[in-house]
N, C-alpha and C positions, 0 to 999 in steps of 0.2 A: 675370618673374623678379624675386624680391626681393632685392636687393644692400646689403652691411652698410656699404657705403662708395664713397664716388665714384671712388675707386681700382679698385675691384674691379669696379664698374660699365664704365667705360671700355674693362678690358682681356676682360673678358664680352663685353662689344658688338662685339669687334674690329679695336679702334683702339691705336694705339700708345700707349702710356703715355709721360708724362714725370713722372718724380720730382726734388726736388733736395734737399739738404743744407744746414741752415742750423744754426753753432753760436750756440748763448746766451752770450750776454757772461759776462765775469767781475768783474762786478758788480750789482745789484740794481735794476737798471732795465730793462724790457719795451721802451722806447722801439726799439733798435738792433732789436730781432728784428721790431717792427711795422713798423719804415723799411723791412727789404728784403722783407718780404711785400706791402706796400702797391706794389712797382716788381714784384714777378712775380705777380702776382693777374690770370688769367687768362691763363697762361701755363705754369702748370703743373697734373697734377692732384691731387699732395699735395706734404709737405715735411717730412722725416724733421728733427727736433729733435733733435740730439746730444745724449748723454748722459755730460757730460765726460771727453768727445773727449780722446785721451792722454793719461789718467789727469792733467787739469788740472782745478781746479775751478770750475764752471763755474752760472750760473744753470739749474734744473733742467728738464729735459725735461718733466716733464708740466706748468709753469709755463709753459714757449714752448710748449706745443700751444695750448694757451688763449689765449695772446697771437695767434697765427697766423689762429686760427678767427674771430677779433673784426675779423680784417680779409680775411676772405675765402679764406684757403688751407684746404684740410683738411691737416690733421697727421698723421705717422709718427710717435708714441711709440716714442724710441730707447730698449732697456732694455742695459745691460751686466751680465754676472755676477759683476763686479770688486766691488763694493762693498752688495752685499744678499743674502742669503739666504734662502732660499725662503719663508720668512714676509712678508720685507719686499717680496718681488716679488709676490704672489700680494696681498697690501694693495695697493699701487700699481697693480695690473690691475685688483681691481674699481676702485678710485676714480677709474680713468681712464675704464674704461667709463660708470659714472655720470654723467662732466662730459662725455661725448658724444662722446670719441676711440674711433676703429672701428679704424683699421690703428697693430700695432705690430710693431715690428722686433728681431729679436732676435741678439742677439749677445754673442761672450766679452769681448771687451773688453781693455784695455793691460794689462800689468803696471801696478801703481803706479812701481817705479822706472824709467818711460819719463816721468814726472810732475812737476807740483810738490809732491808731498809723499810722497817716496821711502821714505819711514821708514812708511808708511800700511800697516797689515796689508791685506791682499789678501784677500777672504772665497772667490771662484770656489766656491759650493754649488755650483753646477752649469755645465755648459761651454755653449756656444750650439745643442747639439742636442739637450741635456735641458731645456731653456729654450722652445725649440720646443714639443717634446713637452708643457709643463707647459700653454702657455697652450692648446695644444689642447684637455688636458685639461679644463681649467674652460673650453670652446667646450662641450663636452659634460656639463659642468653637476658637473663632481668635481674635489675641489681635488684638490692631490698626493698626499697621504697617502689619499686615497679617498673620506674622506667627502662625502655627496653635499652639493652646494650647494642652498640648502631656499630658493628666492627666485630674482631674474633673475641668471643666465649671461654673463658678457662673452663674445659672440660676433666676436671681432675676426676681421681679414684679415691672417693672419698671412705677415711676412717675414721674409728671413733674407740672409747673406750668404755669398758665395763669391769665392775667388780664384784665376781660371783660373792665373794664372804661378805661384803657390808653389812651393815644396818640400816634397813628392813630383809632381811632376806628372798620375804617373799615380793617385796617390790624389784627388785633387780632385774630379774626376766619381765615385768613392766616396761622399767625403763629402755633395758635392752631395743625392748617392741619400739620406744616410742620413738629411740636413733636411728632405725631401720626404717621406719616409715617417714621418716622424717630425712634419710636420703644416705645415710651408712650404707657403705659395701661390703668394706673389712672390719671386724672388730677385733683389737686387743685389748684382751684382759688383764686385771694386775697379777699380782706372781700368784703361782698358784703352787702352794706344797700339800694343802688336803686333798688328796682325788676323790676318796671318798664324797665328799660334798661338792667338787667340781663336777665329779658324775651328777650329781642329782639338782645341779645348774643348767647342764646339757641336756637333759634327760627332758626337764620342764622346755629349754628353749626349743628339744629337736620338736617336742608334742606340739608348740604354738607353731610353727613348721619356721620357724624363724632361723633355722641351717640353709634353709632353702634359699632362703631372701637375701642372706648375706655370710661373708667366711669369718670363721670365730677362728685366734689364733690364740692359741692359750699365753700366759703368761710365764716365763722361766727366770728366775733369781738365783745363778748359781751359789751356794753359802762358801763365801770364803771363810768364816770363823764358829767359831760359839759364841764368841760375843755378839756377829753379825744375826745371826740367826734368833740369839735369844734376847735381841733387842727388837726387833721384827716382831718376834711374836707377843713381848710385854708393851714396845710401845707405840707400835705402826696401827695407828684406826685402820680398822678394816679387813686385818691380816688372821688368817688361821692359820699356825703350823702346828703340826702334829707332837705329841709331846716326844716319842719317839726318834724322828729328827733332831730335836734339840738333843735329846740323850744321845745320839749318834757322833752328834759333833761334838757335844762335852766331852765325849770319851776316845775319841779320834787321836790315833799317833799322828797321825799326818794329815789337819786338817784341809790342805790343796788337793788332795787327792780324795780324801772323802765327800767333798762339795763336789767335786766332778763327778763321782757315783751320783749321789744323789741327784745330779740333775740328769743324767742319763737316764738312772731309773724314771724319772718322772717323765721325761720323753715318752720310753719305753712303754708305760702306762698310760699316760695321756691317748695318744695318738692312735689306740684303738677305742677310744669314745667314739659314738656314733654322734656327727658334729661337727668337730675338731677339724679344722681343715690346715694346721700348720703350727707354729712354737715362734712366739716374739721373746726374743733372750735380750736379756738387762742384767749386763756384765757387771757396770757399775764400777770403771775402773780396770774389768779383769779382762779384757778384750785378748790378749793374746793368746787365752787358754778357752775359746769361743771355738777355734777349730779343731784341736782336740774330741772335742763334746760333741761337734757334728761327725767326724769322720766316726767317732765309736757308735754313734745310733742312726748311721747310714745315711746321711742326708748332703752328703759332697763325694760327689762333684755338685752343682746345680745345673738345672735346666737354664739354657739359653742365655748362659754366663757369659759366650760368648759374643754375642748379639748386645750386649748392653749397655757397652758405649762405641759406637760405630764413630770412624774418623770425622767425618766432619763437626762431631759435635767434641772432640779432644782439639782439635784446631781452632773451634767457631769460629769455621769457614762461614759469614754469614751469608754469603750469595748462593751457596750450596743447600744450607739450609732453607732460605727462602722459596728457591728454587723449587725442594722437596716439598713445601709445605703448601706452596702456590698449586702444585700439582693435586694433593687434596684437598683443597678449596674445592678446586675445579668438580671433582668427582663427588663432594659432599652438598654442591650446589648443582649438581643435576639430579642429585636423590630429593634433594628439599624441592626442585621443579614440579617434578613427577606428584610428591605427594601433595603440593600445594595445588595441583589442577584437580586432584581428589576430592582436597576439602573443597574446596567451591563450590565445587556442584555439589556437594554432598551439603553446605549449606543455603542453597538455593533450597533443595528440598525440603529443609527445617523448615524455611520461611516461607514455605508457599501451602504446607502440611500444619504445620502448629502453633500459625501467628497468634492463633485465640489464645494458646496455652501460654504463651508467653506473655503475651500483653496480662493476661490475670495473675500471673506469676509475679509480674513486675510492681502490679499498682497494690496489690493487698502489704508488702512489705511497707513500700512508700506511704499509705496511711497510717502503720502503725508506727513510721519513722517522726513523720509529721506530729502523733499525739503524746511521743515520749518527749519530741524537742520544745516542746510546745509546753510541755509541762513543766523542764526544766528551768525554762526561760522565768517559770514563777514563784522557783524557789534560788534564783541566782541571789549569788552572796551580796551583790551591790545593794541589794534591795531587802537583806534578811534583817528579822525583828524577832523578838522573842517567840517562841510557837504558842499558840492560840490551839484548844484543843476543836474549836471549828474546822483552822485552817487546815490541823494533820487530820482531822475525820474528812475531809474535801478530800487532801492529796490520796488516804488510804483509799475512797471510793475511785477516783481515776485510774491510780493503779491497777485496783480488779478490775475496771474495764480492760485492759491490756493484759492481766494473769489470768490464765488458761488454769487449772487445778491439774493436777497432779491425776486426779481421776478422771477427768475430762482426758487427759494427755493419755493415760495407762488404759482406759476405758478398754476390755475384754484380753487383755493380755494377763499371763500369768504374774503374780505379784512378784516369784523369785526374779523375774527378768527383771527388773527395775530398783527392788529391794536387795540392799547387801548389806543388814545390819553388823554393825561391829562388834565384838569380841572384848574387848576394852573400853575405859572409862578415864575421862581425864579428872584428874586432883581436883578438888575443893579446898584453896588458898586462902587462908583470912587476914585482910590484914586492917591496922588502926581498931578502936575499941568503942563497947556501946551501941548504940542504936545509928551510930553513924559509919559502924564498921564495913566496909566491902569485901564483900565473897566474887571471888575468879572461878573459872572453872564449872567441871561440871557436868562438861558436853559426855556422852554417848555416842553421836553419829558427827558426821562431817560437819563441816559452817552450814549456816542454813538447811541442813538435811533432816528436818524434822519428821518425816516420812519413816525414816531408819531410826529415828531415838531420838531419847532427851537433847535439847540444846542445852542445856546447863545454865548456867547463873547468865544474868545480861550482860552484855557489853559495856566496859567500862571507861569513861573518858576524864583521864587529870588534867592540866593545866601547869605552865612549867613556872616559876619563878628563880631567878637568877639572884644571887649573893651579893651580888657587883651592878654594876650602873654598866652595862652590854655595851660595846662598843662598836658592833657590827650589824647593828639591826638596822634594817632599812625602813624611809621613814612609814611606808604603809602598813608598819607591825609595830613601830616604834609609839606613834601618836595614839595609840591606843593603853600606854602605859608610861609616856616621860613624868606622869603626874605624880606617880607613887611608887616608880623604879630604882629610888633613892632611899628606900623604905621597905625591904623584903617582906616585913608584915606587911602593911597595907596595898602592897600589889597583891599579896595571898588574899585577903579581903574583897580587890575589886575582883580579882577571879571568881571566887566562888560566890560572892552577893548578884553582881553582876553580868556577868558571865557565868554562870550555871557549872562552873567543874567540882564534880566530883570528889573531889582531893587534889592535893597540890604534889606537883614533887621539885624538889627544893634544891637545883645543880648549883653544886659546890669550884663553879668556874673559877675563882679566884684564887681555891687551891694549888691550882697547878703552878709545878715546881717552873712549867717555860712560857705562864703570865705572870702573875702577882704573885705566888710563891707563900700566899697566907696562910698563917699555923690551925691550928685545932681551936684555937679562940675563937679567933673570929666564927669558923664553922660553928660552934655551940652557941655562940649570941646570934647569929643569923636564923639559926633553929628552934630558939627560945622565942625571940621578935614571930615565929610565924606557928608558932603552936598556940600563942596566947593571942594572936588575930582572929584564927581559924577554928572550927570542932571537925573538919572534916579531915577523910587520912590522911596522913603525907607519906612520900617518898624521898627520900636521901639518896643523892645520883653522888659520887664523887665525880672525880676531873678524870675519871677512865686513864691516869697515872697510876699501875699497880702498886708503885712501892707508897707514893705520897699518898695514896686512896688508905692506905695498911696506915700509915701514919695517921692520918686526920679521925678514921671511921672509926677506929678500936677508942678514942677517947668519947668521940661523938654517940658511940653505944651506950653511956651513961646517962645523958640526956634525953635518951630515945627509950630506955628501957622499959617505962611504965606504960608506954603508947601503943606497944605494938606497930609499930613504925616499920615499915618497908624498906631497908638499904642496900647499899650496893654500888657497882655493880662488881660482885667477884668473880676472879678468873682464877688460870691455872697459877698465877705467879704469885696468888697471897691468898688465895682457898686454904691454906691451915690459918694462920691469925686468926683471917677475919671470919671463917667457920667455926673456930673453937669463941669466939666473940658473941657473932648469933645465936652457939649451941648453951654458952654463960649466959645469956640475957635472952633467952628462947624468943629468936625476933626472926621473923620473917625476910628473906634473903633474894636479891637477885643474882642468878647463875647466869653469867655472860660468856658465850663463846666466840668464834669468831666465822658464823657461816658455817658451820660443821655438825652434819650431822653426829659424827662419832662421836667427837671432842664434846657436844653437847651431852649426850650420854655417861662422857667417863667423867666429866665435871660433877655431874649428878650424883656418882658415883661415888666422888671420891670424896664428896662433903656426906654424903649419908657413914660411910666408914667414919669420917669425924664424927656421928653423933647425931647429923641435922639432918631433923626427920625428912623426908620427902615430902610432907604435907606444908611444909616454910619453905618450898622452893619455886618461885616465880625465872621462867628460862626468858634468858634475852638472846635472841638471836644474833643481832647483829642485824638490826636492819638495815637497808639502803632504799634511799629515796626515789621518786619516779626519776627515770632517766640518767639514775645515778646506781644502777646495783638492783633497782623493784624486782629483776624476774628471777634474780639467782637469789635474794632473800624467801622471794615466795618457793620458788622451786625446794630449799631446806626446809621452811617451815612445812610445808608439804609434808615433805619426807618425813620429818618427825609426828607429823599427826599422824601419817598414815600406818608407824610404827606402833605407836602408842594405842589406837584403835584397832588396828585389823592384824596386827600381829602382837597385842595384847603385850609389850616392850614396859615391862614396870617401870624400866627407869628414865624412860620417856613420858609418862603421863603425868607433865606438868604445863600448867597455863604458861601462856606466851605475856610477856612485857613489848610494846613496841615504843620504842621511843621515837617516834614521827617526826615531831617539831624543830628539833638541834637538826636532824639530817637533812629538812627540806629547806630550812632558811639558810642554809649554810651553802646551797646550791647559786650559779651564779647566778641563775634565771631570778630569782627572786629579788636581786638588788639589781635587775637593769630597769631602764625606765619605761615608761610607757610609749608605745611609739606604734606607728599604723601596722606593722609588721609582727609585733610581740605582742601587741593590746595591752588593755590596760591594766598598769601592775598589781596593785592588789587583786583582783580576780584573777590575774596568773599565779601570784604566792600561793592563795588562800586554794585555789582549785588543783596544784600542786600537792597541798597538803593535804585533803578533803581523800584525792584520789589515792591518794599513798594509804591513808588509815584506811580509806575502803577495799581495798586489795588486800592491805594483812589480813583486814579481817575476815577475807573470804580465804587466804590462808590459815586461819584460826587462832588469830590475836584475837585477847580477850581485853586487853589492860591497855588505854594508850594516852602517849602524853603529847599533847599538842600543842600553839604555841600561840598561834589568831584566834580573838574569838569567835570571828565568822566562819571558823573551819571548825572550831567546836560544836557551832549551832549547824552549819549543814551537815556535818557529819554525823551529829544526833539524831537530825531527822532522816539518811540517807540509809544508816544502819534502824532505825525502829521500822521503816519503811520494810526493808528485808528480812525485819524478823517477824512482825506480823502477817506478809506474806506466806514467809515461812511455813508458819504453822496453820495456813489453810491445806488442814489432812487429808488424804482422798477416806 
């Protein structure tokens, strides 16, 4: 059996894997990462190179694999989705594979603001299971966008990660599924001190037969303190430690030596799960007491420790290398001969047996491709006018020609097979007051899943207006507002007269302390000008500056108080202020996280311990725009419905705020010009923006603030569209 790495080797042969974690300094010397490889070199059988590990910055991951290799360990090339984009990951995978790393690890990676440099835009092209998927792809010789790779293939052994304790629980072994199919070999978990509940993580994944598919390597945190442990367990999202443990350590004479029990036992225990096929230890620092911990729970010497850096690769001898590698060319390209005179004939018979089926296979998509683009073509933005309820009874009739029902599709199957009603219910939010007040929330079942439960309250669309005279709008967003942009009332005016939004929300740009630096004044006359333009709700954004947002909003609460007024957005760094502000003026709040499921959770969390109810809490995710973050915003938001609904998560079941407009025009796409290659610019903005709100909202945004009017008016009609569909019931 030919094996692409001594990783892969090992856990093929039937021996327990050990992997460990080692991060790169933060500074420009190899020496620190050569010291602890040189102390576990022949103790483990690779060593995953962090890839600055909480969003810190760190000497680079494919730099420590290199370092690592020169002294005997093989390397885990750590990739994050945080700060490259598919171009810049797909470069770094070949040039990894060239310098001779076989196993890389793949994963999403921190927010920037968990970081030292919190201001750092966040890229998330893709989330840790598209990431999988991608290096799979170039395993089989096609980069992402398709075309084929014309030359050698990085054939890696690909990892990934899992965390049996999160939130959703029962989603975990989902997710699990979806890295595995999507091209994971090996998975590490994060640290694991409950076995109790790691059992019954393994238990689920042995039953979906998903030990089979791929090797799970549990996760190990040896505790070096009581601090360490009972920080871990109060503040780490996602972590279970036993209270026992913690008491272990609190009372510990000699806290070094009782962290090494403890992970021994947890070894000891672990490793007879049915599953389990190895232990990824995260020293954390503590790397010289790593061998200790294996020699007491049997796992050193290792297998083929020997074999795992052969001279010519401590030389890079490269004519020797080549030499080697020419020579499996050779014998890899007479297996690809053999079986490429297979397919042939084997597709001669397709085409000479099933041309009928294919040729009807082909043309019934192609008409129904032809009658959606065709339809689109007559609700493009260049050419949108107010909706005519002729026009949307026209578009809803086309539509049902192309929607099949749900009954038609289910027709004589069992209803359980297709029906998975939820358990859960999402909030009813009210915000602004009177006959003109808006209710969020609501839902029962999924976005559009009318089949399984209520949809809940409609889908809502504000309109944004800015304090300031904007400096950065381009002009096919601009000419739609220089007339009355000098005037926060009457651009709130032309929005909603004219443009049809809903309610207004009213970003407080001018506050920020690194533009304009504007005090609480100015915000209350800005707020005053657009309450007495408008009857319809508003929203109060501050400058997403926690301390200046604490400043400006706790005065601005006075002004807001009789309205019922939507503000925000609070985070974890002024959730007491401006929580005990909401809970004095009982005002409906935005809860902003940053892309975290957890973090969403314990924010929720820790405003209801202040006082505010869960029923005043609208959650912001953290969106990110198409092409800027969309699949790792939707992948959370996700995650939080599917908590909130099918694992019935109280403190999850609150409506989504998307704030669409600030993130899409702020994209560069949107201010380049129009040219034969890019088309033309306003229908690139506007269908940017169009696509971004339609995607939350099939993530299950309810609430969203856009920024064109033509992205307001196609996206009105693109989501009525889908919820009338919707709720054609079988």
């Amino acid at each position: 059996m030919k094996f692409r790495s001594n990783l892969e080797r090992v856990l093929k042969s039937g021996y327990m894997a050990i992997t460990c974690e080692l991060a790169p300094p933060k500074h420009a010397s190899l020496e620190p990462l050569k010291k602890k490889a040189r102390v576990l070199k022949g103790y483990v059988d690779a060593a995953n190179i962090t890839d600055c590990q909480v969003a810190m910055v760190r000497l680079s991951s494919l730099a420590g694999c290199l370092a690592i290799m020169l002294e005997g360990i093989e390397p885990i090339l750590q990739m994050t989705c945080r700060d490259r984009n598919r171009i810049a990951m797909q470069s770094d995978l070949l040039g990894a594979w060239a310098l001779g790393i076989r196993n890389v690890f793949c994963t999403t990676g921190d927010h920037p603001t968990f970081g030292d440099h919190p201001q750092a835009k966040p890229v998330f092209d893709l989330d840790s299971v598209q990431l999988v998927a991608m290096v799979n792809q170039l395993k089989q010789g096609r980069f992402l966008n398709g075309q084929e790779i014309k030359g050698e293939n990085p054939r890696f052994f690909i990892g990934a990660t899992e965390n049996p304790f999160a939130d959703p629980s029962e989603y975990r072994v989902r997710r699990l599924a979806k890295k595995i199919k999507a091209g994971a070999e090996f998975i590490q978990t994060q640290l694991v001190y409950d076995v109790t509940k790691f059992k019954q993580f393994m238990y689920i994944a042995h039953n979906e037969g998903l030990t089979e598919k791929a090797y799970i390597l549990a996760g190990i945190v040896p505790p070096k303190s009581f601090r360490m442990i009972d920080y871990i367990k109060s503040h780490l999202p996602g972590s279970c430690v036993p209270e026992d443990l913690v008491k272990r350590m609190r009372e510990a004479k000699d806290p070094l030596e009782e962290g090494i029990k403890i992970a021994v036992e947890l070894i000891e225990q672990i490793k007879e799960i049915p599953g389990v096929k190895g232990f990824h230890l995260m020293a954390i620092g503590w790397e010289e007491y790593l061998p200790e911990i294996l020699k007491k729970t049997g796992f050193y010497p290792r297998p083929f420790s020997q074999d795992l850096l052969p001279e010519d690769t401590k030389t890079f001898s490269l004519r020797e290398q080549e030499k080697k590698h020419l020579e499996e060319e050779i014998k890899n390209l007479k297996e690809h001969l053999l079986r490429l005179e297979s397919l042939i004939t084997g597709k001669k018979e397709i085409k000479e047996e099933d041309s009928e089926k294919v040729s009807i296979t082909i043309e019934t998509p192609k008409e129904k491709t032809t009658a959606v683009v065709e339809d689109l073509t007559k609700t493009s933005p260049s050419s949108l006018a107010p909706a005519k309820e002729e026009s949307l009874t026209g578009e809803k009739s086309r539509l049902k020609v192309l929607y099949r029902s749900l009954s038609e599709r289910a027709k004589g199957l069992p209803e359980d097979l297709y029906r998975e009603p939820a358990s859960g219910r999402i909030r009813e939010v009210v915000f602004g007051k009177g006959d003109k007040a808006l209710k969020v929330g609501g839902a029962e079942a999924l976005p559009f899943h009318s089949f399984e439960g209520s949809l809940g309250q409609p889908l809502r669309i504000a309109m944004e207006v800015l304090d300031v005279v904007p400096e950065d709008f381009p002009e096919v967003l601009a000419k739609y507002f220089k007339d009355v942009w000098d005037d926060p009332g009457s651009w709130a005016k032309k929005c909603v007269e004219e443009y049809g939004a809903e309610a207004i929300a009213v970003y407080l740009l001018g506050i920020d302390p690194n533009y304009l630096n504007l005090g609480a004044d100015h915000a209350k006359r800005v707020i005053e000008k657009v309450k007495k333009a408008v009857d319809v709700p508003l929203i109060i954004w501050g400058c997403d500056n926690a301390e200046k947002d604490t400043e400006v909003l706790r005065e601005v609460a006075e002004v807001i108080k009789d309205d019922n007024i939507l503000f925000g957005p609070i985070v974890e760094d002024n959730y007491r202020t401006l929580g005990a502000v909401a809970l004095g003026y009982q005002l409906p709040v935005i809860a902003q996280s940053p892309i975290d499921v957890n973090i969403a959770k314990q924010l929720n969390i820790l405003l209801e311990n202040l006082g505010v109810p869960l029923e005043k809490i609208i959650m912001d995710p953290s969106v990110g725009a198409l092409g800027y973050g969309l699949e790792y915003t939707y992948s959370v938001m996700e995650r939080i419905r599917l908590a909130a609904l099918y694992s019935n998560d109280v403190k999850l079941q609150n409506p989504f705020i998307c704030n669409v407009g600030r993130e899409v025009w702020k994209t560069k796409e949107t201010s380049l010009p129009s040219d034969e290659f890019m088309g033309e610019a306003e229908m690139r903005g506007v269908m940017m923006e169009v696509i971004t709100a339609v995607s939350l909202a099939l993530a299950g945004g309810e609430l969203f603030i856009l920024r064109h009017p033509k992205s307001l008016e196609l996206t009105k009609r693109v989501l009525n569209l889908l919820w009338t569909s919707s709720e054609q019931k079988p």
